[in-house]
C-alpha positions in Angstrom: 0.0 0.0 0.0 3.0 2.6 0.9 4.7 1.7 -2.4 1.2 2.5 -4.3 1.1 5.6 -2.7 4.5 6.6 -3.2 3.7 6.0 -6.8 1.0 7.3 -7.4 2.6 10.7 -6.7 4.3 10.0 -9.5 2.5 12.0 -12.5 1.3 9.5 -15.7 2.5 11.2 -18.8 1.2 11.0 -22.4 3.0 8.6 -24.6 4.5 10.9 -26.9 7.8 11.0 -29.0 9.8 13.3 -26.1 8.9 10.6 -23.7 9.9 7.9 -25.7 13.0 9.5 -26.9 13.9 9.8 -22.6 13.1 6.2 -22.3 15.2 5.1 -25.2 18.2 7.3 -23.3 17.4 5.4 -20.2 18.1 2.3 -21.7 21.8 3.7 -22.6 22.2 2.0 -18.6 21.5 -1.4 -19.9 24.0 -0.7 -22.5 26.7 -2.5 -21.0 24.7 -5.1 -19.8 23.0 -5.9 -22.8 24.0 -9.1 -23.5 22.4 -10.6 -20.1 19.8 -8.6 -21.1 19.3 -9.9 -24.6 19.4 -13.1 -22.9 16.5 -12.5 -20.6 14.4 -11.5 -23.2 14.8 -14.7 -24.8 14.3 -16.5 -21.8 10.8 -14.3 -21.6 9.8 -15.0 -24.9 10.3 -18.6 -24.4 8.3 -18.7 -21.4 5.3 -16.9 -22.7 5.6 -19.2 -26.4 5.7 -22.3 -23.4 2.4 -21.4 -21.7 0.9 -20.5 -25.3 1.1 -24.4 -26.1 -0.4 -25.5 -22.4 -4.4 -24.9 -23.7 -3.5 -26.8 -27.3 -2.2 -29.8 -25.4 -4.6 -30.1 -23.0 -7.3 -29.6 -25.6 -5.4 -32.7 -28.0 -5.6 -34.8 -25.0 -10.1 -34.4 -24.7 -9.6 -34.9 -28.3 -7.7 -38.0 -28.1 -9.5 -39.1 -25.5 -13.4 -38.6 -27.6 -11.7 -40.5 -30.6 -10.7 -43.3 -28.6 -6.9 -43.0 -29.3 -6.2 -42.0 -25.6 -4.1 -45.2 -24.4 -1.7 -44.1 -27.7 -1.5 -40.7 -27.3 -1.7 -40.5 -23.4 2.3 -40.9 -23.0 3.4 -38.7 -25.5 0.8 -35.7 -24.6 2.1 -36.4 -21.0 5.1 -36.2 -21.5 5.2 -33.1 -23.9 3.6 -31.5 -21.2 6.0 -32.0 -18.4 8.7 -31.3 -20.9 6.6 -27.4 -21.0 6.3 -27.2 -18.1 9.9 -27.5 -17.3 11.0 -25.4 -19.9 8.7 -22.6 -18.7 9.5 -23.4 -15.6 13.9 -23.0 -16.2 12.8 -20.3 -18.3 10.6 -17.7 -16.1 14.0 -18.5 -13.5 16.5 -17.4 -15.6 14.7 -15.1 -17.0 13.8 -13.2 -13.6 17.4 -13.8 -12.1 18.9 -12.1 -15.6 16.4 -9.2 -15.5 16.6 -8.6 -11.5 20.8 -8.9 -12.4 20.7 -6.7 -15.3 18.2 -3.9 -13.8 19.6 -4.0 -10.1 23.3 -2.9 -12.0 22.5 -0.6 -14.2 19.8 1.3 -11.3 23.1 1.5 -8.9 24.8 3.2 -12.0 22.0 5.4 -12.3 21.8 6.2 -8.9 25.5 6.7 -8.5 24.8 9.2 -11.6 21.7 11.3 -10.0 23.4 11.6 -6.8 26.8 12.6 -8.3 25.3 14.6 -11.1 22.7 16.5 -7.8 25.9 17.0 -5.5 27.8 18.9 -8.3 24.3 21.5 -9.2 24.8 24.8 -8.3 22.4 26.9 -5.3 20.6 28.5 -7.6 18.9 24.9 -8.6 18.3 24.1 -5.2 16.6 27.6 -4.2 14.3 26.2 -7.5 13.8 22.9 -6.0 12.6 21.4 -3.2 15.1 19.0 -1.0 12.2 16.5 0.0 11.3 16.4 -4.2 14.6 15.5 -5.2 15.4 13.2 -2.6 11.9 11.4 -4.2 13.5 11.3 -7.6 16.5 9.2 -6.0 14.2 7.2 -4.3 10.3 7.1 -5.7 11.1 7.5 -9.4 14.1 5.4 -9.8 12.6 2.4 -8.2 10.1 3.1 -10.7 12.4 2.6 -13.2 13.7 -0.5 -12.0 10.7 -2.1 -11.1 9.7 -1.1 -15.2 13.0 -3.3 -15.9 12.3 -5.8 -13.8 8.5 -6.8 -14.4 6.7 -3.7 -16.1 8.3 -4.1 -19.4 8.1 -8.5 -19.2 4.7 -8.5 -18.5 3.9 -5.9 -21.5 6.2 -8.2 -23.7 4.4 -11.4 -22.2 0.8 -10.1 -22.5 1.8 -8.7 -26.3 2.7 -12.3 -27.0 -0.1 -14.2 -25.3 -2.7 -11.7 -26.8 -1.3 -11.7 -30.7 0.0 -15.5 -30.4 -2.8 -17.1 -28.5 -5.8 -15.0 -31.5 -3.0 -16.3 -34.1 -3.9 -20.2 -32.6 -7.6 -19.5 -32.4 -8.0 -18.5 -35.9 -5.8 -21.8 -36.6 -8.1 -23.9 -34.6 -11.7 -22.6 -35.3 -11.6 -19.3 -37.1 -15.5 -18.5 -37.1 -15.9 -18.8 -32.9 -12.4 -16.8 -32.9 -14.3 -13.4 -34.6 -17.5 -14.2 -32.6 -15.3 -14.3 -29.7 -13.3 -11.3 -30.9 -16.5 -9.1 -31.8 -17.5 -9.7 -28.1 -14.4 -10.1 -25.5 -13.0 -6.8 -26.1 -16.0 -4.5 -25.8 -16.5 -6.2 -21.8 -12.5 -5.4 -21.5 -12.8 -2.1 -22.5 -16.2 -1.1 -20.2 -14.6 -3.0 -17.6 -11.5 -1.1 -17.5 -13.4 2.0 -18.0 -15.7 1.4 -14.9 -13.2 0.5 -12.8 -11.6 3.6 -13.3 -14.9 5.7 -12.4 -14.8 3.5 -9.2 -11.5 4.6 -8.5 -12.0 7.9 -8.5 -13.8 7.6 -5.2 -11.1 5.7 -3.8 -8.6 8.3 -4.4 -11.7 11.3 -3.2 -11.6 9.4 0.2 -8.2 9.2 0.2 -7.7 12.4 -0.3 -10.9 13.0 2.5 -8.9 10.6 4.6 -5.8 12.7 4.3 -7.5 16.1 5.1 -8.8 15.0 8.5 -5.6 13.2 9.4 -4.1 16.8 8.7 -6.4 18.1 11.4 -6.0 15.5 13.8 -2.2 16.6 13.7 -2.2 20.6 13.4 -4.7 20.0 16.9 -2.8 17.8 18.4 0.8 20.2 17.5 -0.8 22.9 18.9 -3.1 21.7 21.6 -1.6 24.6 24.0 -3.4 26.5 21.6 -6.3 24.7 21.2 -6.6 24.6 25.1 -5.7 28.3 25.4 -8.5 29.7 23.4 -11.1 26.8 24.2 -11.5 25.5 21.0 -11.8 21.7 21.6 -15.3 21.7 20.7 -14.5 23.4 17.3 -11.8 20.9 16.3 -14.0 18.2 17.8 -16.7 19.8 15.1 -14.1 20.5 12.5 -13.1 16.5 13.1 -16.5 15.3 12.7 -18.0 17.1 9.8 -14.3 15.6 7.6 -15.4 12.4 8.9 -18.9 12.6 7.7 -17.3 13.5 4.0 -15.3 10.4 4.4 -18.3 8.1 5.1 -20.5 9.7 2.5 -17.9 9.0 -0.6 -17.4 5.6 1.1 -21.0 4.8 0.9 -21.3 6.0 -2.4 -18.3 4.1 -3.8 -19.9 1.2 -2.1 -22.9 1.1 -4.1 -20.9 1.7 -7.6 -18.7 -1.2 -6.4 -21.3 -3.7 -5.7 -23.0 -2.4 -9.3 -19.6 -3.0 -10.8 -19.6 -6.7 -9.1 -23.1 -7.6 -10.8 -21.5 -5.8 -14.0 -18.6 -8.1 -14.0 -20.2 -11.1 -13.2 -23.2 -10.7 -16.0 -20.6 -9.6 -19.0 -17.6 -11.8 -18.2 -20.1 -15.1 -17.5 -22.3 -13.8 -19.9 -19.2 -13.9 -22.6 -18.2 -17.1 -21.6 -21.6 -18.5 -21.7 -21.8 -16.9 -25.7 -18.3 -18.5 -26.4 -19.4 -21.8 -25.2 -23.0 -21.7 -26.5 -21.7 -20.8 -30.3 -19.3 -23.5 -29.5 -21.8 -26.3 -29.0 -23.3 -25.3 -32.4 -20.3 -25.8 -34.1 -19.7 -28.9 -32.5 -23.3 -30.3 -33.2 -22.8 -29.2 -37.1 -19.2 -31.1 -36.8 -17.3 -27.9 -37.1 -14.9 -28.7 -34.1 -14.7 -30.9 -31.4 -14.7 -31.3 -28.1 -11.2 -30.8 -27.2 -11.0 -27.7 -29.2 -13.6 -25.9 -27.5 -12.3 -26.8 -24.7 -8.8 -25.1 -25.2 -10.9 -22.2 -27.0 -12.4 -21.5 -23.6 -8.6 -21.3 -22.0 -7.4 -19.0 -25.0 -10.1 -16.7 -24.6 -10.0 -16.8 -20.8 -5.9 -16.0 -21.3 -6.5 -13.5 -24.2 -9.3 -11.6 -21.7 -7.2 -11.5 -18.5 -4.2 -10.1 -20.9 -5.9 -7.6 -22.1 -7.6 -6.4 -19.1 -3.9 -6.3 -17.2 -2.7 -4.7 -20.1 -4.6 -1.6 -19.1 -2.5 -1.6 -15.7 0.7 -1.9 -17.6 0.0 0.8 -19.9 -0.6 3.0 -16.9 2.6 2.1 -14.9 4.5 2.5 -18.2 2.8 5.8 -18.3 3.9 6.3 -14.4 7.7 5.0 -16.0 7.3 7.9 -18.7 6.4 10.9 -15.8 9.4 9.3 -13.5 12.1 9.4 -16.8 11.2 12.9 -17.7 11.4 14.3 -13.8 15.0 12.4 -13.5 16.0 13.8 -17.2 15.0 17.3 -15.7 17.9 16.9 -13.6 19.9 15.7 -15.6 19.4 18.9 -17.7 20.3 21.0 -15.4 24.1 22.1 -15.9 26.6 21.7 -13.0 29.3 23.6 -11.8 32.3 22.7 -12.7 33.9 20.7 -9.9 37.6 19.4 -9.7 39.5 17.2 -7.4 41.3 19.4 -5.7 45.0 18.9 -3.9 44.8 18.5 -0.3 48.5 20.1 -0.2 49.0 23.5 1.7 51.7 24.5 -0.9 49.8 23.9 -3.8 51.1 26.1 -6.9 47.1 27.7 -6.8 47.5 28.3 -2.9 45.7 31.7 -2.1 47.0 34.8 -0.2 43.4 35.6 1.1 43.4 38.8 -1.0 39.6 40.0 -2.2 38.4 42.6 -3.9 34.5 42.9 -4.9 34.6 45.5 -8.0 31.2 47.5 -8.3 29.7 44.1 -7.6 25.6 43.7 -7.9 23.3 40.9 -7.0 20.5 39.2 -7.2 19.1 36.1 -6.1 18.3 33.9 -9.2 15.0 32.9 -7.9 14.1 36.6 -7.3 16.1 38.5 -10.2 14.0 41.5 -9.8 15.3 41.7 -6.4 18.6 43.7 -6.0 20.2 42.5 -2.8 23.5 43.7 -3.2 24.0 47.6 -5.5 27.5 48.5 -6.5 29.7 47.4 -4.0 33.3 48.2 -3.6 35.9 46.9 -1.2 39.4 45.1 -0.5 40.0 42.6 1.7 43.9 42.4 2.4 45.6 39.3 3.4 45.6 38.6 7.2 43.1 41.3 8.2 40.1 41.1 10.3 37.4 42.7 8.6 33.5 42.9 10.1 30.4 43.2 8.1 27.7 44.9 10.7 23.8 46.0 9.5 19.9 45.3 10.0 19.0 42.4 8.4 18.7 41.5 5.0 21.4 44.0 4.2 23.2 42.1 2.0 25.7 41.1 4.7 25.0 37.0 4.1 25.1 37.3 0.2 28.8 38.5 0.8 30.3 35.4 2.2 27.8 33.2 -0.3 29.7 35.4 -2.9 33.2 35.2 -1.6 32.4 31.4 -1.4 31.2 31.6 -5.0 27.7 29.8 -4.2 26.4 31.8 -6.6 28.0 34.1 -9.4 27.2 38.1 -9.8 25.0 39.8 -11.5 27.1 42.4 -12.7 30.7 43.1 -11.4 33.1 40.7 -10.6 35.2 39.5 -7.6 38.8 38.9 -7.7 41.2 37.0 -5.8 44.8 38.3 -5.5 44.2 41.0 -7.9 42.8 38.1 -10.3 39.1 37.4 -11.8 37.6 34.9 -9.8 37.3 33.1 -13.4 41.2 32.6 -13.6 40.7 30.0 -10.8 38.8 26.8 -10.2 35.9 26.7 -8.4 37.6 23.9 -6.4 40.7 25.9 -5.6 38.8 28.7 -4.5 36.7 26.8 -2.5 39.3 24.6 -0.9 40.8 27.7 0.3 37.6 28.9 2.2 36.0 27.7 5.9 32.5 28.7 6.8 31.6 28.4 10.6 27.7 29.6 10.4 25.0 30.5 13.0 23.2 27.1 12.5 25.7 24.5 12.7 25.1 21.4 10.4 26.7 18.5 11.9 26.4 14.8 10.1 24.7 12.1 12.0 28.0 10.0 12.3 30.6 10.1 15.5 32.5 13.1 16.3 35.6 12.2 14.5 33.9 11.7 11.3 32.2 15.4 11.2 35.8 17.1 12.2 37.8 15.3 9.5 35.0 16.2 6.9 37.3 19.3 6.9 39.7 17.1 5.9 39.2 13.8 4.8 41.6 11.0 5.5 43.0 13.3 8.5 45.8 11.2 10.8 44.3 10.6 14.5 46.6 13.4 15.7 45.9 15.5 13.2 41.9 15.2 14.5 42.5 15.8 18.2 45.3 18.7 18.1 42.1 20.5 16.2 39.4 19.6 18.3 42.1 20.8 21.2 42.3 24.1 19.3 38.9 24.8 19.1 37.9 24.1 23.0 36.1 20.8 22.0 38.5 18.3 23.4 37.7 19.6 27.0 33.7 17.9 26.1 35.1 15.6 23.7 37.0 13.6 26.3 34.3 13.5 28.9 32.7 11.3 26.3 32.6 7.5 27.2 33.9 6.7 23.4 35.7 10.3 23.0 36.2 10.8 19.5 34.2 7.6 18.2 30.4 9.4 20.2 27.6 9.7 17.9 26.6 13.0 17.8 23.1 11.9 16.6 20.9 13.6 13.6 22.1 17.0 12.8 24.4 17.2 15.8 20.9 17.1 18.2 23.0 15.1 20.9 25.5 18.1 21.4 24.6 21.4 23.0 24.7 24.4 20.4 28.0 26.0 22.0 29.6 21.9 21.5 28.4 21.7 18.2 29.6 25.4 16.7 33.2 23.9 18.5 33.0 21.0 16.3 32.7 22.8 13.0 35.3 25.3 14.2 37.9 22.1 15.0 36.7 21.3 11.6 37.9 24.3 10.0 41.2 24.4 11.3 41.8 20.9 10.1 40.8 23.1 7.0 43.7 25.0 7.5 42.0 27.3 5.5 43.4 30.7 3.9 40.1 32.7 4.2 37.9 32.4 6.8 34.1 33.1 7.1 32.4 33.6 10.3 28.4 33.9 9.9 27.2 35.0 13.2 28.9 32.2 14.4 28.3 33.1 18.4 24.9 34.9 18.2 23.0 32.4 19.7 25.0 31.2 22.6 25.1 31.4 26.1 27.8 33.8 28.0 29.7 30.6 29.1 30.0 28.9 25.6 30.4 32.1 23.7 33.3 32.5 25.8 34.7 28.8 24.8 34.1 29.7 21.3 35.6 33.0 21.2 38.6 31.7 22.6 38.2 29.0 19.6 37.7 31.6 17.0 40.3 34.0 18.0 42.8 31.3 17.5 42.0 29.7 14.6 41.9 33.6 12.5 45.6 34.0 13.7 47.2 34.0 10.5 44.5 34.1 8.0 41.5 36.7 6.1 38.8 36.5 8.8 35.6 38.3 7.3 32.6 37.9 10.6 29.0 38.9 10.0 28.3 40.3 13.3 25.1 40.2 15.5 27.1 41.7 18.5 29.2 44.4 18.2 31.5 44.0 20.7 32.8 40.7 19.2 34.4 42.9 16.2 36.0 46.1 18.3 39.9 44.7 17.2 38.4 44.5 13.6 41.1 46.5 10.8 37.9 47.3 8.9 34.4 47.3 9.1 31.7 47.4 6.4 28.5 49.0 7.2 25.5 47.9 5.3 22.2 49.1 5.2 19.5 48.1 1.7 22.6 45.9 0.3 24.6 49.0 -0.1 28.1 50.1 1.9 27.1 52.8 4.1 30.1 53.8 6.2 33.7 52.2 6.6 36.1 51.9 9.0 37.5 50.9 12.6 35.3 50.9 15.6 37.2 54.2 17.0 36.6 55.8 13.6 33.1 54.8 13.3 32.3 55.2 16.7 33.2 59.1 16.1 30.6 59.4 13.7 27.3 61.2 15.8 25.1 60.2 13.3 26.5 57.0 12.3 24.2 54.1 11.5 27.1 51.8 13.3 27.6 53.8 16.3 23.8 53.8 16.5 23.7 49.8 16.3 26.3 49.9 19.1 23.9 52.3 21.1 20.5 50.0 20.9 22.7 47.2 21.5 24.2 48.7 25.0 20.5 50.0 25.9 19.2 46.3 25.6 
């Protein structure tokens, strides 16, 4: 039931030439597997030609047995037909085992592709795109595909061959009941199929009922302080039952439609079998056909109806296939950045001095280009230096470090590093040479070990703990029962804020970065941590560019320079003392609400 629903958020596309041409790409996966895959499709074909022949030798054997021959032909029909049966038998096994091999392969290399091809987007696609929808197309729409590989496409193939091979043996055998049975099976399919649909339609209305009210059930229950505080239990209680109501009225409804469908199927499917056998019996009482014919006519039609009927539900999950392709095909349209594997060596030839310079640099986000967050700034950033970038917010102070880190690219302008385009330089390189320590911490779900040397992987054991030391974290760190091995649990939710922003500050001195980018990194601490992590931060910018967005100003009074923002422009400029000098300074006013509070 969870997999149908996961599925069925999966939109069914038309069948057109695009969609095809997406699937046909898809199949590039099975490219290097296609020779196990050839071989499964031979293995299908055989099994579906091997239970064609079961209703032709079991109707041969009534015949042999009305014409008296049956002690002759007994031991050969027999044993024909266990010889079938163990060819369809070895054949639907292989056949299965080569297309789970086959499919479960080339869905890890497409996996491997998505994930690798997603990692390597740039922000701008995922301020488009929703991290719970993508994850989805990993998960939802690729096991779509696969189960498409695996089963969807055989049992197309399969019912294609049943349906065209088992009318092909019907017009062979008794061609007359074939069109009387063919001027009559398909129009029950068809209304079938289409009245089943209608039926669930209501399913998916209660469903969707179902859903609403479980909504309710969970916004009360979320916010029952305030369901409590302003006496509303009666009106969710009333909000509750009157969803319910809704529920049980489409339920009732689809009820009747089903039990109509029930007589529906039961009078047209009986009903056709009753006309298949009743034209029979004249044909057989004119000497038209025998017994044993009719008899395997009756299994033919009953395969050739149940094939057709399924291959409704096919078509729709190939048309589910078609949605999934085109949504991963989206991604794979989108262009990455270019990412290089970068050298882990301090001395690298493409080593930075930390020099920055933004050159009448404007912005906007891409998903609001109208937007201008940044206007025409100018500044320089000199190697070693301590510069501060104070204002209200959304002044533009945030887009700075995304800039600097080259998240995103200007919109006119351009940034340079050590008096060079940032264009001259890989994105890697420039990267590699940057540490952000944010406000909201984002630790990995691992042990503590594993989220300092994601600064810098394949770190020696010393390396590790002379950074955690640096950072104030070993004083916590050893505390631990397993030390360096503790899980720190989802998103760090085992540590205490001040424990986790020491974590990602061990982590960027294992950096050993040449630019350093401090987001508010203390803003939401107590007195006793912010103290630990000062101490942290004030060692690890000895020695490098340190640009801090600060909340509180008295974190940034040794600052050489400090930008002023205000409406992503640069207001004012200079050292605290300077600043502070300024009467009607929008910094020294900051610093004034922020003493009065």
């Amino acid at each position: 039931m969870r997999d149908n629903l996961k599925y069925d958020k999966i939109k069914r596309r038309k069948i057109t030439r695009k969609g095809l041409f997406n699937v046909w790409k898809l199949f590039g996966y099975i490219k290097p597997y296609r020779l196990e895959y050839g071989l499964g499709l031979f293995f299908l074909l055989g099994a579906s030609l091997a239970n064609l022949a079961f209703p032709k030798l079991l109707g041969d054997l009534v015949n042999s047995g009305n014409t008296g021959q049956l002690n002759n032909d007994l031991s050969n029909l027999i044993i024909l037909l266990v010889i079938i049966l163990i060819v369809q038998a070895l054949f639907s096994y292989f056949r299965t085992v080569l297309f789970v091999n086959v499919t479960e392969k080339s869905m890890a290399d497409l996996r491997r592709k998505t994930y690798s091809h997603l990692v390597k987007l740039p922000m701008r696609f995922f301020d488009k795109n929703r991290v719970g929808e993508l994850n989805s197309r990993i998960s939802a729409d690729v096991s779509l595909v696969q189960e498409t590989l695996t089963s969807t496409l055989a049992d197309f193939i399969r019912q294609v061959v049943i349906i065209s091979g088992g009318i092909i043996l019907l017009l062979s055998i008794v061609p007359q009941l074939t069109l009387f049975m063919l001027a009559i099976l398909p129009v029950v399919v068809i209304l079938v199929f289409f009245f089943g649909r209608f039926i669930r339609r209501f399913s998916k209305d209660a469903q969707k009922k179902v859903a609403e009210s479980n909504t309710i059930v969970e916004e009360t229950l979320q916010g029952i302080t305030s369901v409590k505080g302003y006496t509303n239990e009666f009106f969710e209680i009333a909000r509750y039952h009157k969803k319910i109501l809704e529920v049980a009225q489409i339920g009732m409804k689809s009820g009747r439609y089903r039990g109509a469908f029930s007589v529906f199927l039961i009078l047209s499917v009986f009903g056709s079998l009753v006309a298949v056998v009743w034209k029979g019996a004249i044909l057989m009482s004119q000497g038209e056909m025998l017994a044993g014919d009719l008899f395997s006519f009756v299994i033919y039609s009953a395969y050739i109806g149940g094939n057709i009927g399924g291959m409704a539900a096919v078509i729709t999950r190939m048309q589910r296939f078609i949605g999934a392709t085109e949504d991963l095909f989206e991604i794979f349209n989108a262009e990455e950045e270019t990412i290089t594997q970068v050298s882990t060596d301090s001395e690298s030839a493409n080593r930075l001095t930390g020099e920055i310079s933004f050159e009448n640099l404007s912005f906007a986000y891409p998903s609001r280009k109208d937007e201008m967050v940044l206007q025409s700034i100018n500044l320089t950033i000199r190697p070693n230096q301590m510069i501060a970038l104070v204002g209200p917010s959304g002044a533009g102070k945030s887009s700075i470090a995304n800039l600097i880190l080259r998240l995103y690219e200007p919109t006119d302008g351009k940034i340079m590093y050590d008096k060079h385009p940032a264009g001259d330089y890989e994105l890697s390189d420039i990267r590699n040479h940057i540490a952000l320590v944010p406000q909201d911490i984002f630790l990995f779900g691992g042990s503590i070990r594993e989220n300092i040397a994601y600064g810098k992987p394949g770190a020696s054991e010393d390396a590790i703990r002379k950074a955690a030391e640096k950072a104030n974290a070993w004083e916590f760190i050893s505390r631990f029962p397993d030390e360096l091995e503790t899980i720190v649990g989802e998103r760090g939710t085992q540590l205490s804020g001040g424990q986790r922003q020491r974590i990602a500050i061990a982590r960027a001195i294992l950096n050993d970065p040449r630019i350093l980018i401090l987001d508010e990194a203390t803003s939401s601490l107590d007195a006793e941590s912010e103290k630990l992590v000062q101490e942290a931060l004030e060692k690890l910018m000895i020695g490098r560019t340190s640009i801090v967005i600060a909340h509180r100003l008295s974190t940034i009074h040794r600052a050489d320079q400090i930008f002023v923002l205000d409406q992503g422009s640069i207001v004012e400029l200079g050292t605290h003392k300077e600043l502070m000098e300024k009467t009607e300074g929008v910094y020294r006013k900051l610093n004034e609400l922020q003493l009065i509070q």
